[in-house]
N, C-alpha and C positions, 0 to 999 in steps of 0.2 A: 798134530793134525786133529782136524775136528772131528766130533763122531759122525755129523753129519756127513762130512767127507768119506768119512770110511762107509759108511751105508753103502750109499751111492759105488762106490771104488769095488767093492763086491756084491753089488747089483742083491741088498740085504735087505730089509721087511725089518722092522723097526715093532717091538712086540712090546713092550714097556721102556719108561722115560723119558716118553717124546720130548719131557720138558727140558733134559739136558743133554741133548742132541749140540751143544756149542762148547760144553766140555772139552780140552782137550789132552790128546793122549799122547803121552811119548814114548811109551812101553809094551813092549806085547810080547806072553807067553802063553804058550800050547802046551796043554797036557789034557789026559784023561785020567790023571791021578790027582785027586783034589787032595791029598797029600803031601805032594811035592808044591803042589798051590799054595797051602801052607805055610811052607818054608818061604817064600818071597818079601823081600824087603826091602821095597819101591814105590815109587808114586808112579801117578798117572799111566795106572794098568789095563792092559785090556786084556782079556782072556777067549782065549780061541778053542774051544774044545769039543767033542761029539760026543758027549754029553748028556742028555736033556731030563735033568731030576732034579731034585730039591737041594740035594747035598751042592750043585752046582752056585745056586746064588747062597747056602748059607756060608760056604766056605769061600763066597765073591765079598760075601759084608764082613767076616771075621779078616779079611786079607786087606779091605779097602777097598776092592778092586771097583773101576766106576760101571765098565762096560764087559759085559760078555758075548760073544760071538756064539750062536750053537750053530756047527757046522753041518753038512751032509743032508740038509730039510729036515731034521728032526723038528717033529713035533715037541711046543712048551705048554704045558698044561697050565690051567688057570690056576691053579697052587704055585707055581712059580713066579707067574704073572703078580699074582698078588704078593707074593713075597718081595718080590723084584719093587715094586712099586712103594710098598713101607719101607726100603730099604734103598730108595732115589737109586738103584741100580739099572742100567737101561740093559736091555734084552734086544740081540738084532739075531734074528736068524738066515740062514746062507744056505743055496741050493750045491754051493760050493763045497768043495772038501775041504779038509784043515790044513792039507799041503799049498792047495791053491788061495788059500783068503792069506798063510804067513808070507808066501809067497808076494804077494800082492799090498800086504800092508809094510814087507820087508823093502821091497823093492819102490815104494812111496815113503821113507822115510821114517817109518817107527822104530823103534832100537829093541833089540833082543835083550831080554834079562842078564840070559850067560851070552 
């Protein structure tokens, strides 16, 4: 699925990467442990999590990871924004909760890590 698709699918605000909005993803994992983020050993991931600090996109570029999701309307501060951006990571944010966006990217087609 494309990122642009996913925007749209949870009605998301697009905060950094507009340029790779055609990427696309076949993976998606949730955590609030950039820890267990860490451990993941996948392509085309997207990351669902509530979130919103810097440890979020440096442990989205040590992972690969293309895309991150900050869920629940957190606020992304322009230190992320800019890291996000040297780091071609796109940033979408969601009024959504994190059960409701897995929900919804689960049930369109993304594949769970475990």
């Amino acid at each position: 699925m494309r990122i642009e698709e996913i925007v749209h699918l949870i009605n998301g605000k697009v905060i950094s990467g507009k340029a790779f909005l055609n990427k696309t993803i076949e993976n998606g994992f949730a955590s609030d442990l950039m820890s267990d983020v860490l451990t993941l050993d996948s392509d085309d991931i997207i990351l669902i999590t509530g979130l919103s600090n810097m440890q979020v996109i440096r442990t989205a570029e040590m992972s690969d990871i293309a895309c991150v999701i900050v869920a629940r309307n957190k606020n992304v501060s322009e230190q992320m924004v800019k890291l996000a951006d040297d780091c071609d990571i796109v940033i979408i944010k969601s009024s959504c909760t994190v059960f409701k966006v897995v929900g919804e990217l689960y049930k369109n087609g993304i594949k769970p890590i475990y």
